[in-house]
N, C-alpha and C positions, 0 to 999 in steps of 0.2 A: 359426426360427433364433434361437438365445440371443442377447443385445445384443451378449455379449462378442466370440462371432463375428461378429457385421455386423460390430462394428467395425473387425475385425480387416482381414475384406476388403473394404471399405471404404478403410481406408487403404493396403492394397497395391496396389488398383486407382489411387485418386487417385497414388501415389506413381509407380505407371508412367506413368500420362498425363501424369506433369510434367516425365517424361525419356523425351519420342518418340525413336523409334529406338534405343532403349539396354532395351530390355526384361528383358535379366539384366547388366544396371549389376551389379547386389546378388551374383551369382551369381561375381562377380572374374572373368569369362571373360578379360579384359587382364589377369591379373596382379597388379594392381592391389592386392589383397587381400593381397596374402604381401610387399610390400615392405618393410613398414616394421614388420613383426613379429620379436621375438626369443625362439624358443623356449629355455623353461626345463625339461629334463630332470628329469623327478625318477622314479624309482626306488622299484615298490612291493613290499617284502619280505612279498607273504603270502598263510600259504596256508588259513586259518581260513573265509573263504568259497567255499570251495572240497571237491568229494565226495571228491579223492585226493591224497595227497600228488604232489608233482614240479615244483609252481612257485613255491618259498619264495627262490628268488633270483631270477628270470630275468632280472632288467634286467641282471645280469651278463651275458649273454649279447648282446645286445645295445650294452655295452660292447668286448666280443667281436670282435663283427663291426666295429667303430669307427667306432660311429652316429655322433658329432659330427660326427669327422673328415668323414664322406661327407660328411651332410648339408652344411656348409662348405662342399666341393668344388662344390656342385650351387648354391651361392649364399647360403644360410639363414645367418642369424644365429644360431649356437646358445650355448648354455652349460649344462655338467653340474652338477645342484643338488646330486648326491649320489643318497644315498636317505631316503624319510621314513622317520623314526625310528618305530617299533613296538616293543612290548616284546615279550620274546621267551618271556613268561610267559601266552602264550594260550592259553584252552582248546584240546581236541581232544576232541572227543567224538559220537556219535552219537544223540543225546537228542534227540529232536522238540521242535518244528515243525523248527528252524533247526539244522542241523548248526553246533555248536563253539560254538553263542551261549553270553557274548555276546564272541566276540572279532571276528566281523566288526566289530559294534558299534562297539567298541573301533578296533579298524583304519579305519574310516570317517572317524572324529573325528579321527585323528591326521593324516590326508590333508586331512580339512576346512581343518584349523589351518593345515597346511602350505602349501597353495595359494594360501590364501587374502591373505595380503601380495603374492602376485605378481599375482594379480588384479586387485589395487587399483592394479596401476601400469599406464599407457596402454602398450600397443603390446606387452606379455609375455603370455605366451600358454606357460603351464605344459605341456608334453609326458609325460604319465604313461606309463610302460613297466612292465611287467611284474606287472602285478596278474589278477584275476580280474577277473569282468564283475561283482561288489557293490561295486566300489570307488566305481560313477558314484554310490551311493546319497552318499557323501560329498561327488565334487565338485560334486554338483548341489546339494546343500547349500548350499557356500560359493559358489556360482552364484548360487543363488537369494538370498542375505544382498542379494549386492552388487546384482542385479539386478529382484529382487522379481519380479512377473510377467512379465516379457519374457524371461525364460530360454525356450529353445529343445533340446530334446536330437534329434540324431540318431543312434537308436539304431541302428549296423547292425552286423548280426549274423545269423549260419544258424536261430537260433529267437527265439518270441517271449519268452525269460525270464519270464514270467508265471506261474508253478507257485506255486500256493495253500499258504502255512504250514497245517497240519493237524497235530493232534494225533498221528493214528495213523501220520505218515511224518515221517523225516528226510530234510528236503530243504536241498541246500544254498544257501548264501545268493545265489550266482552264478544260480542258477535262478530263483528270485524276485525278481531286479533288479526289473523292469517292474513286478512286485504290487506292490514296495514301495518304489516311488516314486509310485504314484500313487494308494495306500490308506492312510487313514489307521488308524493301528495302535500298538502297545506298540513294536514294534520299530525304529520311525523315529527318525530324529535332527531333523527338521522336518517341518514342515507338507507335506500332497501336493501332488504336480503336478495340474493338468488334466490328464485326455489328450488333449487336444488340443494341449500343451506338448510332445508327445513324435509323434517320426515312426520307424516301426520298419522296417528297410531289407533287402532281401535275405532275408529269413526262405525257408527251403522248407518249414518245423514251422511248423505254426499257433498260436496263441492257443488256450489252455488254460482262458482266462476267456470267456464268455457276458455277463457281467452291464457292462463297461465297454467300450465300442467303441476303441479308440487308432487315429488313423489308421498305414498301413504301406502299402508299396513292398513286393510279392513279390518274388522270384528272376525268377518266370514274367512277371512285370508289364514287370521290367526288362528283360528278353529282347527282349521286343513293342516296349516302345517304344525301346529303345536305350539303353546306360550314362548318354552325354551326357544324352541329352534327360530321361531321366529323373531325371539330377541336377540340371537347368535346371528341372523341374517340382517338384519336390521345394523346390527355395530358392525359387522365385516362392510357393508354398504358404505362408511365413514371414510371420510380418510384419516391416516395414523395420529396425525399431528394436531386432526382439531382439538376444540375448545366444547363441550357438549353444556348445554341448557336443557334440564329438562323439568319441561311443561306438564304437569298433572293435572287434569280437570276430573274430579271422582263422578263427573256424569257420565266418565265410559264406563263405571261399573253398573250392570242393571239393577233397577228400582226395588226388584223382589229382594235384593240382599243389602242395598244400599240404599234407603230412602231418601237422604239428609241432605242428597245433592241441592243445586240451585235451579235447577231443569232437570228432572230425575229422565231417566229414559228406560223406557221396556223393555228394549232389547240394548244387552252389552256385556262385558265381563264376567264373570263369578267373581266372588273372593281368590277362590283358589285360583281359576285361571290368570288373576291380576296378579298373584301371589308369585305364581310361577315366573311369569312376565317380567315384574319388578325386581326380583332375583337377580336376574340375568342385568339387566341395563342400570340396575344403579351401583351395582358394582364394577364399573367399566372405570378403570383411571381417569378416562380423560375428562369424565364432569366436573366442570367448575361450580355451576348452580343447580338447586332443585327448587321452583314452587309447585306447593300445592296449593289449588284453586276453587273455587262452586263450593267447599262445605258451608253449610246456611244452618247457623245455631235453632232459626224458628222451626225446622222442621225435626230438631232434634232433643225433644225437650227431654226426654229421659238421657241424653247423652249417650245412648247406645253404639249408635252408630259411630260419635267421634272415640271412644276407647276400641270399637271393632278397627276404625283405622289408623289411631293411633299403634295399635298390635301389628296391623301390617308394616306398616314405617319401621318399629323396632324389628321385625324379623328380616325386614329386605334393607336396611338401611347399613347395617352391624358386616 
C-alpha cells in the first residue's frame, strides 16, 4: 500500500474511533451539513465540450422551473450569480483529438476565475447548472488551487467519461472528463489528480482505460448494497479533511424516468433510488461545490423533466 494511502485510512480510522457511536458524523446524516451553507448559482452557457449542439443555455431552464424560489421554499439559502461569462467567439469544429479545442479550454478558465472567489468564502458553496460534464476539468481546478491535495471528486454519472484524446477520433471534451483530470497532458489547465482523489458513482459503461485503476460505485454495486448505505460507504471511503466536488451527470438516471439527459441511458438509477443516494452525499459537510451536468432543454420541451429535477434538488439539497 502507497504511504499516501496508509495515511489516508489511517486517519479516517483514528477519526471514527474518536467519535464512538457517530460512525457517518462526516456523512451529515443529522443535517448538520447543509445548515449553514449558501448556495451560489451560477449558470454555464456552453456547448464547445460537447458532441451536439442543444445545451448553449440551459441554466435558463432551470431558471424556468424557479430553482431559487423552490429551493428557499424547502429551506436553503440560495442566490442567483447570474451566468459565467464566456465569449461567444468559440470554436466549433470537428478536428481531433478534442472536438472544438481549444474552446472547452477556454470555457474551463473562465468557470475557474469565476468560482473561484466564492470558494474562498466559509460556508458558499457555488451551484453550477447547466454545463456539460468538462466543466469539472475547471472547478476542480479552482478546487484543487485552494485545497491542494485534499480535493475529493465525486464523480457520478451513467459512464466512466474516460475516452482517450487520439489522433484519428474526434471526441468530445465531456467524454474525456476523467482522462483529463487525471493525466497529465497539453490539454490541462493544472496539475492531475490521483485517482484515488476521484470516486466514480453509478456508471452502467465501464472504464475505457486499462492502464489507471480510479476507484467507482457501479449501478449493480448500488442495487446490492442499497442507495443509503452505499452513500454511507462512499463518504467513510474520504478522508476527514477533504474538500468534496460533486459531479452530477443526470445520465445515471435511466431514460424510462429521465428522458431530458444529453445521452439518456437504458439502464441507470430510478428517481427514488437517486433520491435516496443524493440524501445521503450532499448533505456531507465537507462539499465545497455541486454541478449538475447533461440536462438538454431540446429534449425537454414540456419542461417535465427539469421541474421533476428541480424537485429532487430541493428535497436532497435543504
Amino acid at each position: 500500500m502507497r504511504r499516501r494511502n496508509f495515511l489516508r485510512t489511517a486517519g479516517a480510522a483514528a477519526w471514527s474511533l474518536a467519535l464512538p457511536g457517530r460512525r457517518h458524523f462526516l456523512s451529515g446524516i443529522d443535517g448538520s451539513g447543509t445548515s449553514k451553507r449558501t448556495y451560489r448559482v451560477l449558470g454555464v452557457p456552453l456547448r464547445s465540450g460537447s458532441l451536439y449542439p442543444g445545451n448553449e443555455n440551459d441554466a435558463q431552464a432551470y431558471r424556468d422551473a424557479k430553482l431559487v424560489a423552490r429551493l428557499q421554499s424547502a429551506g436553503c439559502q440560495v442566490v442567483d450569480e447570474g451566468d459565467v461569462a464566456i465569449p461567444s467567439y468559440l470554436p466549433h469544429h470537428s478536428v481531433p483529438p478534442i472536438r472544438s479545442w481549444p474552446g472547452p479550454r477556454i470555457a474551463w478558465e473562465c468557470v475557474r476565475d469565476r468560482v473561484t472567489p466564492i470558494l474562498q468564502q466559509p460556508g458558499q458553496i457555488p451551484l453550477v447548472i447547466g454545463c456539460d460534464c468538462s466543466v469539472v476539468v475547471g472547478t476542480a481546478e479552482a478546487l484543487q488551487h485552494e485545497h491542494a491535495s485534499d480535493l475529493h471528486i465525486l464523480y457520478i454519472d451513467g459512464d466512466f467519461d474516460d475516452a482517450i484524446p487520439v489522433a484519428e477520433v474526434s471526441h468530445s471534451a465531456a467524454s474525456c472528463a476523467v482522462w483529463l483530470l487525471t493525466r497529465e497532458s497539453p490539454f490541462c489547465i493544472g496539475p492531475p489528480l490521483c485517482p484515488d482523489q476521484l470516486t466514480v458513482v453509478g456508471w452502467s459503461n465501464p472504464t475505457r482505460s486499462e492502464r489507471i485503476q480510479i476507484p467507482s460505485v457501479s449501478l449493480a454495486a448500488i442495487r446490492r448494497s442499497g442507495p443509503r448505505e452505499s452513500a454511507r460507504e462512499i463518504l467513510d471511503g474520504i478522508t476527514p479533511s477533504a474538500s468534496i466536488l460533486v459531479h452530477l451527470d443526470i445520465d445515471v438516471f435511466q431514460k424510462q424516468e429521465f428522458s431530458a439527459a444529453y445521452f439518456p441511458h437504458d439502464q441507470g438509477l430510478t428517481l427514488a433510488e437517486g433520491r435516496e443516494l443524493l440524501a445521503v452525499l450532499l448533505k456531507d459537510p465537507r462539499i465545497r461545490l455541486i454541478e449538475i451536468s447533461e440536462y438538454a432543454t431540446l429534449r425537454d420541451l414540456d419542461q417535465r423533466n427539469i421541474n421533476t429535477l428541480v424537485d429532487l434538488l430541493a428535497a436532497t439539497l435543504r
